[in-house]
VEXTORDO-527495 format. One record per residue (C-alpha): residue in one letter; residue number from 0; x, y, z. Coordinates in pm, 1 decimal, m for minus. Each point is the difference from the previous one (the first is absolute). Example, Ala and Ser with C-alpha at 12.3 -4.5 7.8 and 13.67 -1.06 7.14 Angstrom:
# VEXTORDO-527495
+------+-----+----------+----------+----------+
| rest |  nr |     east |    north |       up |
+------+-----+----------+----------+----------+
|    A |   0 |   1230.0 |   m450.0 |    780.0 |
|    S |   1 |    137.0 |    344.0 |    m66.0 |
+------+-----+----------+----------+----------+
# end
This chain:
# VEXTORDO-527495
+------+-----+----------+----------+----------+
| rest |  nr |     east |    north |       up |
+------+-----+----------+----------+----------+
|    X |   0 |    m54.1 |   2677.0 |  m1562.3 |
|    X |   1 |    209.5 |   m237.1 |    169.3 |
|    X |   2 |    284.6 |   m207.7 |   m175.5 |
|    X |   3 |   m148.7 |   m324.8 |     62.1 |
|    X |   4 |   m175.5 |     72.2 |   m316.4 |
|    X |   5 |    320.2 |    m94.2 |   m194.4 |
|    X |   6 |    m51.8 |   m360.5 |    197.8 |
|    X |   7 |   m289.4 |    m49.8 |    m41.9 |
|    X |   8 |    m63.0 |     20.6 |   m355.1 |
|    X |   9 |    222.6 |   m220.1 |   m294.0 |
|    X |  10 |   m238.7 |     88.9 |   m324.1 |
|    X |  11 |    246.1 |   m254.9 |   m242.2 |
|    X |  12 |    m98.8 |   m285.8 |    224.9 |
|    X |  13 |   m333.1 |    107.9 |     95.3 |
|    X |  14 |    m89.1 |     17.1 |   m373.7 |
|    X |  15 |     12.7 |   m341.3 |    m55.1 |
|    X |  16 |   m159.8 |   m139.9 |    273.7 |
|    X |  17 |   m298.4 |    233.4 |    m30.3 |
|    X |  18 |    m20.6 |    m40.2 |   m382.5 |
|    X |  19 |    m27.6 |   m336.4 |     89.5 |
|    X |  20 |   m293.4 |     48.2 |    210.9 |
|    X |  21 |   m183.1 |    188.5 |   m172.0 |
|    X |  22 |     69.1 |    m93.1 |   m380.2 |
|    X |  23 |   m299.3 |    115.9 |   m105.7 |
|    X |  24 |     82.1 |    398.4 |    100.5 |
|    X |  25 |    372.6 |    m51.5 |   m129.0 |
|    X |  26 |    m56.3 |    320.9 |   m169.4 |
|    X |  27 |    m94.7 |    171.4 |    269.7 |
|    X |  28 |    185.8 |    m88.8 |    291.6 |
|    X |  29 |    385.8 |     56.6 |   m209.0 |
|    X |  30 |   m156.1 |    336.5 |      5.0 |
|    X |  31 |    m68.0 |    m10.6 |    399.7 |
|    X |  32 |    292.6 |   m138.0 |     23.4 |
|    X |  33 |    204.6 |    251.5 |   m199.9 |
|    X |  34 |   m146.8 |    274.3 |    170.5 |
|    X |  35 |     86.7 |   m147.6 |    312.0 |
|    X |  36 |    379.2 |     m5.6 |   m126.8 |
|    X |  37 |      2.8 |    311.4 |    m69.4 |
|    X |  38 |   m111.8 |    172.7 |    346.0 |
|    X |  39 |   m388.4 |     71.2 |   m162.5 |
|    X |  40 |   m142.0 |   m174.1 |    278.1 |
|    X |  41 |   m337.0 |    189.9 |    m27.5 |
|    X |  42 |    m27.0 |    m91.7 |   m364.5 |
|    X |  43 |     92.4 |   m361.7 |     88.3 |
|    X |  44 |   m276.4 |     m5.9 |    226.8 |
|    X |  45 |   m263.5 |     96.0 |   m233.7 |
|    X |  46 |    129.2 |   m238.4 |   m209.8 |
|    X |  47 |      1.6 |   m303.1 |    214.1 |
|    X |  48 |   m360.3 |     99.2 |    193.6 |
|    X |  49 |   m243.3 |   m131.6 |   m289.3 |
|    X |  50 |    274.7 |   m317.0 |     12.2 |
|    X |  51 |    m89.2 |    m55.2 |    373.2 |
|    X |  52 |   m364.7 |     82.0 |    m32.5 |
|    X |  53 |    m56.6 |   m321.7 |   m251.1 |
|    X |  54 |    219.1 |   m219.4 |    202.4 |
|    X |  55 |    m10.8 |     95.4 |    341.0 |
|    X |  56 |    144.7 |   m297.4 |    150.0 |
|    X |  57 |    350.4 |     14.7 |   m211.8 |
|    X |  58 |    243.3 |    m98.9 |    279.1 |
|    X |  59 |    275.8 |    179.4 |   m267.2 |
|    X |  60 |   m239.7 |    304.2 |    m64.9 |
|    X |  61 |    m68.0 |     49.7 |    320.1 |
|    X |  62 |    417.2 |     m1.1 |     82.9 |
|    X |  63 |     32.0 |    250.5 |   m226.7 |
|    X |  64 |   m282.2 |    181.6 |     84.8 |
|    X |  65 |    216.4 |     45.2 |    373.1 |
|    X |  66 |    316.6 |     68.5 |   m116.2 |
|    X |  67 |   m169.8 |    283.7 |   m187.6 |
|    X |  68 |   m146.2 |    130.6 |    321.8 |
|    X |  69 |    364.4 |     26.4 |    153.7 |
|    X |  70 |    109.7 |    169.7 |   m299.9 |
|    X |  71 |   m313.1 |    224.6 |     18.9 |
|    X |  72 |     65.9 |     91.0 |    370.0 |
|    X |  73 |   m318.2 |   m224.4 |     96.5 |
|    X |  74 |    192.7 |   m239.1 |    270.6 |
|    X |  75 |   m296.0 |    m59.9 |    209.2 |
|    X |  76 |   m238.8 |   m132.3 |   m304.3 |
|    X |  77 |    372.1 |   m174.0 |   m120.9 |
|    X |  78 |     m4.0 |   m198.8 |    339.3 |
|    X |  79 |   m380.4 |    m77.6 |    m19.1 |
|    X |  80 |     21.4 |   m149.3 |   m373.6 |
|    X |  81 |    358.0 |   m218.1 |    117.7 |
|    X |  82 |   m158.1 |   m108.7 |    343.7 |
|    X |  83 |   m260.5 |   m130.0 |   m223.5 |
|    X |  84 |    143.8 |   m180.3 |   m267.3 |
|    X |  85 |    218.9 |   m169.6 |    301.0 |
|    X |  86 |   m324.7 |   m146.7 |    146.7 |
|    X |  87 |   m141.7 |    m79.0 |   m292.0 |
|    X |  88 |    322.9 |   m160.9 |   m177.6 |
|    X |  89 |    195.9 |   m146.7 |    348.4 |
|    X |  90 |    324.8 |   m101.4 |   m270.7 |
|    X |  91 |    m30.8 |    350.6 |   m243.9 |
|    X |  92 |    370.3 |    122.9 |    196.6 |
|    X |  93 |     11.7 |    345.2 |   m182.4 |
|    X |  94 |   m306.4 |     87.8 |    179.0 |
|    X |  95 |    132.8 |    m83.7 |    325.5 |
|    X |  96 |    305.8 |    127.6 |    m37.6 |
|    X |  97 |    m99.8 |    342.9 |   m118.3 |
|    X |  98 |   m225.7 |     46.8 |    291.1 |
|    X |  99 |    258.6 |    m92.9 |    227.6 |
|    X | 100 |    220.8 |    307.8 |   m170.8 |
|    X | 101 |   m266.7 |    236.9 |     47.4 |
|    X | 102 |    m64.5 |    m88.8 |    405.2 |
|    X | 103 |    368.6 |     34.3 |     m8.4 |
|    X | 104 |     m9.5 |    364.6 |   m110.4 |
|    X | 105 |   m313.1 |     38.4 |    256.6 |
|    X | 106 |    225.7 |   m136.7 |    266.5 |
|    X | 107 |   m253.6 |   m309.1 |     70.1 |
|    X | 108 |    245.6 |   m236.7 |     13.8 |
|    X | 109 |   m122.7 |   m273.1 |    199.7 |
|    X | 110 |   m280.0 |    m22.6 |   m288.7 |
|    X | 111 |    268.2 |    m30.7 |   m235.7 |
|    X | 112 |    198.4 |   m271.8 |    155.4 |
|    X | 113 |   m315.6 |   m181.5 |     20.9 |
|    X | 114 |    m91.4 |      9.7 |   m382.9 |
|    X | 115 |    368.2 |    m12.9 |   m107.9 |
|    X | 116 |      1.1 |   m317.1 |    243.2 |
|    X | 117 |   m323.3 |   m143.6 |   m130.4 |
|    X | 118 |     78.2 |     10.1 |   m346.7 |
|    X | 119 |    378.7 |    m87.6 |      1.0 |
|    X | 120 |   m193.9 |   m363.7 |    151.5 |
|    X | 121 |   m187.1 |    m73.8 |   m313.4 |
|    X | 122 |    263.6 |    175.6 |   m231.7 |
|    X | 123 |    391.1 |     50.9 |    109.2 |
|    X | 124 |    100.9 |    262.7 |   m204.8 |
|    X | 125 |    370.0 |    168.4 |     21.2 |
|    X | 126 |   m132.3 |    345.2 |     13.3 |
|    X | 127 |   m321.9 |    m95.6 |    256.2 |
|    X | 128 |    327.0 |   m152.9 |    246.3 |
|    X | 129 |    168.9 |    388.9 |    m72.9 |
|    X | 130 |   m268.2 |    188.1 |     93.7 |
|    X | 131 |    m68.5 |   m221.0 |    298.4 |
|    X | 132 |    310.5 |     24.4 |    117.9 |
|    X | 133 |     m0.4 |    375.7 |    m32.4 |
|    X | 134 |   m313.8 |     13.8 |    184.1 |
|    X | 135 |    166.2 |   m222.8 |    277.6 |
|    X | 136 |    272.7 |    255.9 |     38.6 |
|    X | 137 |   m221.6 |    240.5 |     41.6 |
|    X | 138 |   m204.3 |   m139.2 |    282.4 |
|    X | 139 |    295.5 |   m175.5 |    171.1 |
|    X | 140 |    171.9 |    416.0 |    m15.3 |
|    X | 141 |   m329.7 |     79.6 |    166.5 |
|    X | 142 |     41.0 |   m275.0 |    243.7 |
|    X | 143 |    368.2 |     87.4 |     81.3 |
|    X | 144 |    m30.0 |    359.0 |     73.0 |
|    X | 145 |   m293.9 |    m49.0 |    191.6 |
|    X | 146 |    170.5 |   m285.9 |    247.2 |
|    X | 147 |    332.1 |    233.6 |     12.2 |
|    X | 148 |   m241.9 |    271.4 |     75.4 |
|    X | 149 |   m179.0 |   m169.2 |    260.6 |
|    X | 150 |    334.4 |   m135.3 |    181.5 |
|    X | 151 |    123.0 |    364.2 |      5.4 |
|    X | 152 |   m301.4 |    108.2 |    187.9 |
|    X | 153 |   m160.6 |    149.9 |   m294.5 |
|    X | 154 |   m345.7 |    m13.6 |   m101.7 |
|    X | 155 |   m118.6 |    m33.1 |   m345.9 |
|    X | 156 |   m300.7 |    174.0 |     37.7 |
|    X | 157 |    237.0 |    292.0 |     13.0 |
|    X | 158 |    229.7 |    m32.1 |   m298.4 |
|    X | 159 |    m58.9 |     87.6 |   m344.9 |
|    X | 160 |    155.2 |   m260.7 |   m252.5 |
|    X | 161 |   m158.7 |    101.9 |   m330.5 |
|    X | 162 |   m200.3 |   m187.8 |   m238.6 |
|    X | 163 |    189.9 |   m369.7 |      3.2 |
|    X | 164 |   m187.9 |   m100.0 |   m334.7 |
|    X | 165 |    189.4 |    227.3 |   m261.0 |
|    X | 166 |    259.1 |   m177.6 |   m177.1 |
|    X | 167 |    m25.6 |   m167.7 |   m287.5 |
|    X | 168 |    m97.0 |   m379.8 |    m62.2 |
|    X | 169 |    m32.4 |   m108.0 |   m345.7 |
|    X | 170 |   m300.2 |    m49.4 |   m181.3 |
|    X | 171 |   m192.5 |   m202.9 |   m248.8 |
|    X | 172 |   m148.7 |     52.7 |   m305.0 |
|    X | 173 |   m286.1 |   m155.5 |   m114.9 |
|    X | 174 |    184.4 |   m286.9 |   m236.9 |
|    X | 175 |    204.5 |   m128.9 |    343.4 |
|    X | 176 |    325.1 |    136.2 |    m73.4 |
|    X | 177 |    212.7 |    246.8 |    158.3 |
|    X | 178 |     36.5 |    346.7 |   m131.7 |
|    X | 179 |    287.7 |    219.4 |    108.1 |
|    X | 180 |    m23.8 |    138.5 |    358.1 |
|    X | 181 |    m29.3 |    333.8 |     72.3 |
|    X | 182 |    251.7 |     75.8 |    207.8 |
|    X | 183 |   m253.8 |    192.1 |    334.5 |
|    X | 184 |   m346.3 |     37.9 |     72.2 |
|    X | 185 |    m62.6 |    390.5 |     37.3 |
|    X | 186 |   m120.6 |    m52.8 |    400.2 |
|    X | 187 |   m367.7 |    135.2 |     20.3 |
|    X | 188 |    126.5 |    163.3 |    324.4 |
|    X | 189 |    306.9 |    152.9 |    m79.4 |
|    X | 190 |    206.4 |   m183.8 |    292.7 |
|    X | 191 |    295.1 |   m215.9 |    m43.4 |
|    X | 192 |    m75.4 |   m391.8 |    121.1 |
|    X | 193 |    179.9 |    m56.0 |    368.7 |
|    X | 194 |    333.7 |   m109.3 |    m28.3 |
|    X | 195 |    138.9 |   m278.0 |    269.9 |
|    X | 196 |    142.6 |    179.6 |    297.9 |
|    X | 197 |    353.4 |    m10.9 |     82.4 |
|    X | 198 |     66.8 |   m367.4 |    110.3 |
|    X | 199 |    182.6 |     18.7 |    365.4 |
|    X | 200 |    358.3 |      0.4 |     22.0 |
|    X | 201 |     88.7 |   m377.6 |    140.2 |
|    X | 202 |    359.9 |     36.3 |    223.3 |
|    X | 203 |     69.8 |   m378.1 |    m33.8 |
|    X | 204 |     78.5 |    m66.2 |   m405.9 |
|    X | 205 |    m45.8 |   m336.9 |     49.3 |
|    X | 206 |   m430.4 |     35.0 |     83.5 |
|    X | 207 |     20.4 |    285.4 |   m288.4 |
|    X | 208 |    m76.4 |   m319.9 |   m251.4 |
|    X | 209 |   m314.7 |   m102.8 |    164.7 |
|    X | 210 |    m70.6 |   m380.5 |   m142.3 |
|    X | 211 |   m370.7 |   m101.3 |     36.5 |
|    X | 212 |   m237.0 |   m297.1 |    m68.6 |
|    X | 213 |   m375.6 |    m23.5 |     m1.8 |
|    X | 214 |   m231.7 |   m286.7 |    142.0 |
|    X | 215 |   m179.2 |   m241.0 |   m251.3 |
|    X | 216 |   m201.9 |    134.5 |   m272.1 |
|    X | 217 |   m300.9 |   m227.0 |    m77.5 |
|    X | 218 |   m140.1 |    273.7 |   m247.5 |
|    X | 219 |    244.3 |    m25.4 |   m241.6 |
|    X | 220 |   m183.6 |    270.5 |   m204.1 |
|    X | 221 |    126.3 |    214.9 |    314.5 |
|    X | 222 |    360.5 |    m87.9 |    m45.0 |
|    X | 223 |     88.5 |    266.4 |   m273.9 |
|    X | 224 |   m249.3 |    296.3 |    171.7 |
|    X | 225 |    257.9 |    m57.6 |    287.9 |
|    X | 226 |    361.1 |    m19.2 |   m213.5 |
|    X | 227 |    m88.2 |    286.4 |   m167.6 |
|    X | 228 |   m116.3 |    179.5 |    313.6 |
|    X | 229 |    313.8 |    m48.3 |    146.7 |
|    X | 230 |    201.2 |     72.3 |   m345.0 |
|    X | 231 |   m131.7 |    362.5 |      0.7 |
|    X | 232 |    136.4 |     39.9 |    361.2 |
|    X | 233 |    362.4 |    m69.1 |   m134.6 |
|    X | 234 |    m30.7 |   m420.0 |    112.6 |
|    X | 235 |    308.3 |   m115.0 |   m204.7 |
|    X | 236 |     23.4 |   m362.6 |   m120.7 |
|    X | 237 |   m369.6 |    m95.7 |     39.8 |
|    X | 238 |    m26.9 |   m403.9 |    m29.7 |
|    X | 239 |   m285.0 |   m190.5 |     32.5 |
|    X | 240 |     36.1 |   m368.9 |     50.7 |
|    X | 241 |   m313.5 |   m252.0 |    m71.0 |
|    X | 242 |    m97.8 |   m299.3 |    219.9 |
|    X | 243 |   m269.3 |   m251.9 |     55.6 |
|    X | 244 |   m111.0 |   m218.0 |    295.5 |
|    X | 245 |   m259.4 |   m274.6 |     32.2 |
|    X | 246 |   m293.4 |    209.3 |    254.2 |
|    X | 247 |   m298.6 |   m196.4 |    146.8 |
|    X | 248 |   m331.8 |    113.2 |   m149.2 |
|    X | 249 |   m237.2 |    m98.3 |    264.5 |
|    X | 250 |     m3.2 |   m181.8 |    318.1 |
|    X | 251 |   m239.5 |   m342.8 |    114.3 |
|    X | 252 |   m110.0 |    m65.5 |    331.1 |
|    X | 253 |   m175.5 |   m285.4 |    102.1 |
|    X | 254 |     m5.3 |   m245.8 |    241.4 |
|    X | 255 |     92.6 |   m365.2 |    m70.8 |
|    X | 256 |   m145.7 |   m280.7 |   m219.4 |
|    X | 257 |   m232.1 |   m236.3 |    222.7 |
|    X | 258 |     m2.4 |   m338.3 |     50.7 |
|    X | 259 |   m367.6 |     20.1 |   m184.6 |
|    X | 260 |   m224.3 |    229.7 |   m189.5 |
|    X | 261 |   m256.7 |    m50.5 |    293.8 |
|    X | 262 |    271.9 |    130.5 |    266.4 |
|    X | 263 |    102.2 |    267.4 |   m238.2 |
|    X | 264 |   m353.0 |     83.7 |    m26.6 |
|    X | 265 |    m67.4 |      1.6 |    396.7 |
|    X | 266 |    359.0 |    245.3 |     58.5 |
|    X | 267 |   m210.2 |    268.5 |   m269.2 |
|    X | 268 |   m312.0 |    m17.3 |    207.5 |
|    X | 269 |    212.4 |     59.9 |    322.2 |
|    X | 270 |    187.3 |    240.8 |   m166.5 |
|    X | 271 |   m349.2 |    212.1 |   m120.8 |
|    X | 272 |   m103.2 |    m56.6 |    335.4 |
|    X | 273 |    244.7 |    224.0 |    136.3 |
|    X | 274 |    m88.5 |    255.1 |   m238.2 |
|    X | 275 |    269.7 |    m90.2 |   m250.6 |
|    X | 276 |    m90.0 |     64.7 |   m371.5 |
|    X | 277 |    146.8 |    m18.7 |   m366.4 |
|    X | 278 |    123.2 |   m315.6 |     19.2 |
|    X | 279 |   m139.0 |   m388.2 |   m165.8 |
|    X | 280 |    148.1 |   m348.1 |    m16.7 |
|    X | 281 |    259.4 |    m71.3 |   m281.9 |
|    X | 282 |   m161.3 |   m290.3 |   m179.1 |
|    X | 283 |    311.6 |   m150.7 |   m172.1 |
|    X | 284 |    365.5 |     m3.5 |   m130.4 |
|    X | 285 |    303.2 |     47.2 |    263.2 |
|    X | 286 |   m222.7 |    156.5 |    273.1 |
|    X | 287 |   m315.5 |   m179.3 |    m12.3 |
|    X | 288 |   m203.8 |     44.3 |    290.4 |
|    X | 289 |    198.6 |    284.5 |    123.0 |
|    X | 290 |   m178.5 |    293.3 |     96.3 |
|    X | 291 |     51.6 |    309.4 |   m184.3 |
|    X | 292 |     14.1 |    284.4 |    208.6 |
|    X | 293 |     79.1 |    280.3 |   m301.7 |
|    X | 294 |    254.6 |     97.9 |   m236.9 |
|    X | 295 |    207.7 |    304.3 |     60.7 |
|    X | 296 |    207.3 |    289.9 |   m212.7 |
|    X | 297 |    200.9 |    113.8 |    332.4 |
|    X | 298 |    132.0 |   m233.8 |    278.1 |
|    X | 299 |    m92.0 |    268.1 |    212.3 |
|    X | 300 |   m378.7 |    m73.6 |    m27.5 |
|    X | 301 |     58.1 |   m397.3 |     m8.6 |
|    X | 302 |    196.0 |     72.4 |    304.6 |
|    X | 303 |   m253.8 |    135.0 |    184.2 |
|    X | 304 |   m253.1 |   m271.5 |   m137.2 |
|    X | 305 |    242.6 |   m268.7 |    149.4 |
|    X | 306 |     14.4 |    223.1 |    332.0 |
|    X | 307 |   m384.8 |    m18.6 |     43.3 |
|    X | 308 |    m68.2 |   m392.1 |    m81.5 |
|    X | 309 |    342.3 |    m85.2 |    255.7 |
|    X | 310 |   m246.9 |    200.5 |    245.4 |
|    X | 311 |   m252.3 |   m221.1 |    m54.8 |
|    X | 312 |    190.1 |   m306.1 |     74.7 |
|    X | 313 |    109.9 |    m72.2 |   m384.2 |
|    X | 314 |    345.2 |    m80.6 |   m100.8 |
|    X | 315 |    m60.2 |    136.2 |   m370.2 |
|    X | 316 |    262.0 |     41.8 |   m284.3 |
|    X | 317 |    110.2 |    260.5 |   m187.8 |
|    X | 318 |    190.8 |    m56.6 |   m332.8 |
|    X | 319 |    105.1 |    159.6 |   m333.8 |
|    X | 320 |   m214.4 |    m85.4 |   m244.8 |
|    X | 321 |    110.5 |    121.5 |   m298.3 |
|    X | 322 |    336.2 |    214.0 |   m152.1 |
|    X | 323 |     54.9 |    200.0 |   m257.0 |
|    X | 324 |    318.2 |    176.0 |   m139.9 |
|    X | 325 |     26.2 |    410.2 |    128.8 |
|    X | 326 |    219.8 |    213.4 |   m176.6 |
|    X | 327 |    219.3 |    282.7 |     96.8 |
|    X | 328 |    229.7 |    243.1 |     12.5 |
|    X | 329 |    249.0 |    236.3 |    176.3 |
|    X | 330 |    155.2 |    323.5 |    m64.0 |
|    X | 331 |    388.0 |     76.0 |     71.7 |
|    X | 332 |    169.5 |    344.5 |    m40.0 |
|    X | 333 |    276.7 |    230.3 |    104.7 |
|    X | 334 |    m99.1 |    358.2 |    118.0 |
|    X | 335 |    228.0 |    282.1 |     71.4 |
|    X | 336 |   m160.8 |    224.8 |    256.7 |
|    X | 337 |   m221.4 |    m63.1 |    306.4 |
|    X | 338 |   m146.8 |   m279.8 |     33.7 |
|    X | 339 |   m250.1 |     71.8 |    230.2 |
|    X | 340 |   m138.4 |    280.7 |   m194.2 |
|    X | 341 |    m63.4 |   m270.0 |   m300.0 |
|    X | 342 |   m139.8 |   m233.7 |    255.1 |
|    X | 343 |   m272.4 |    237.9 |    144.4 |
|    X | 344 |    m66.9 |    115.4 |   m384.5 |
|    X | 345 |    m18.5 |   m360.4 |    m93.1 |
|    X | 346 |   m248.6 |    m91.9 |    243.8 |
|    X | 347 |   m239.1 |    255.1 |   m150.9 |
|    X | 348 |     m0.5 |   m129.2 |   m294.1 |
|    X | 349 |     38.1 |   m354.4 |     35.7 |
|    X | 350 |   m147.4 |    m25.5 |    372.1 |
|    X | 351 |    m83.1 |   m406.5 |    m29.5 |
|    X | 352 |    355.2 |    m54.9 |   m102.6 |
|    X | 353 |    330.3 |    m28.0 |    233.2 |
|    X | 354 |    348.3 |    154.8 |    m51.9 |
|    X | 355 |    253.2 |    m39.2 |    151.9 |
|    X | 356 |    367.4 |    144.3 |     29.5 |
|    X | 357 |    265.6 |   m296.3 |    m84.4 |
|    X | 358 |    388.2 |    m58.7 |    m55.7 |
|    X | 359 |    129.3 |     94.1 |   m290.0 |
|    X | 360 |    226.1 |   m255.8 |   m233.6 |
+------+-----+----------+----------+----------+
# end
């Protein structure tokens, strides 16, 4: 039995909750309950089974039901009943977060960062950031080693790091609140997680405090995946500085109000003539009897509209025609080590995203 039964379980709490939800089997479930508390998980499943069987759709039943399965040695039914009560309840954050413990201790950690991720959207909770971050460290360890490995010559296929999803994150209980962590997972291999290789002597002291800054961040939901990716490579004084600018939404091209509807109308039939479509006559306000020629997300594409018409003898324009506000947001943070290790690591993980090496203050 692993010790992340001790996290996973909180009876006191769970008592009330569950009471709660099922008032009519009070009785019953403080006797579930107390045979959880006191290790007689078996029992506590025979008790809580009839519970389940008349209300089979209990979201809190159900969480229970799980964290009994851990306790029970069950993980693989545990992660089938929290996968799904976290696609049938999108905001229930104990379900979420307990799964993401137990791919943890399976080593699937991409799957948890992507439910710790999920759910930390719809419900920021201190303990979901924790675990995130731990998971972070984990994969950005991965993603170290395997770039130092890679500039030594080394290939990965050939190296035996362990199991990288056995230490501990903290887990939920069923009522939301954090128990006490256990302090390690007992690794299902036996192998110690890969530890960061020895960072490369620098002979110049001054590049040993390696300053760096990222390009814009327009998913600001990335921004934290990324400090806390390059917190658990030993990134010191993390800031990350917010920003907005005005961005055009879409582009209009179109060629010049007329002196008349009637000559507007004769330029479209010219214009279909020579096999140009999608466009119509603007019957009124500032362009009236213009000719629209199409409304465009990039400039690129309006570009290229503007580049075929000019072939054809046209003189259209090509304007913003609306703006909206875009916001940002950059990363800054000393490193001590090799740079160019974290950069190669970095673009693994965060492959649309620059970074770049800068002076340091």
């Amino acid at each position: 039995m692993t010790r992340i039964a001790k996290a996973l379980v909180a009876v006191a709490v769970l008592a009330g909750v569950l009471l709660s939800a099922a008032a009519a089997a009070a009785d019953t479930l403080d006797r579930a309950l107390s045979l959880a508390a006191e290790g007689r998980y078996p029992e506590a499943r025979r008790v809580l089974d009839p519970l389940l069987e008349n209300e089979p759709g209990n979201a809190q039943l159900r969480l229970l039901h799980g964290v009994l399965r851990v306790q029970e040695g069950h993980r693989g039914e545990a992660i089938a009943v929290f996968s799904g009560l976290a696609r049938e309840f999108p905001d229930m954050f104990e379900a979420h977060n307990n799964l993401a413990v137990l791919y943890v201790d399976e080593g699937r950690l991409e799957e948890a960062r992507a439910v710790l991720a999920a759910i930390l959207e719809r419900r920021p909770e201190a303990v979901g950031y924790r675990n995130l971050g731990e998971v972070y460290e984990k994969l950005a360890r991965l993603a170290y080693a395997q770039s130092h490995a890679l500039r030594d010559g080394r290939s990965r296929d050939g190296d035996d790091d362990g199991d990288p999803g056995t230490e501990i994150l903290q887990a939920s209980d069923a009522a939301g609140t954090v128990s006490e962590p256990a302090t390690a997972l007992e690794p299902a291999s036996g192998n110690e997680p890969p530890a960061i290789p020895e960072r490369p002597a620098l002979a110049d002291e001054a590049v040993a405090a390696a300053c760096l800054a990222t390009g814009e961040f327009l998913d600001l939901g990335t921004v934290e995946e990324a400090r806390l990716w390059l917190a658990a490579l030993g990134a010191e004084a993390t800031r990350v500085s917010h920003g907005t600018r005005e961005r055009v939404r879409e582009y209009r091209v179109y060629l010049p109000p007329f002196e008349s509807r009637k000559a507007a109308d004769a330029a479209l039939g010219d214009l279909r003539e020579k096999g140009v479509s999608d466009i119509a006559v603007i019957p009124k306000g500032a362009r009236k009897n213009a000719v629209s020629l199409g409304i465009y997300a990039k400039e690129a594409n309006a570009s290229r509209r503007v580049a075929r018409l000019e072939e054809l003898g046209y003189a259209p324009v090509v304007e913003p025609n609306s703006m909206t506000v875009q916001e940002y947001a950059t990363i800054e943070a000393r490193l001590s080590g090799s740079f160019e290790d974290l950069r190669d690591a970095w673009a693994s993980s965060f492959p649309d995203q620059a970074l770049r090496q800068v002076e340091c203050d």
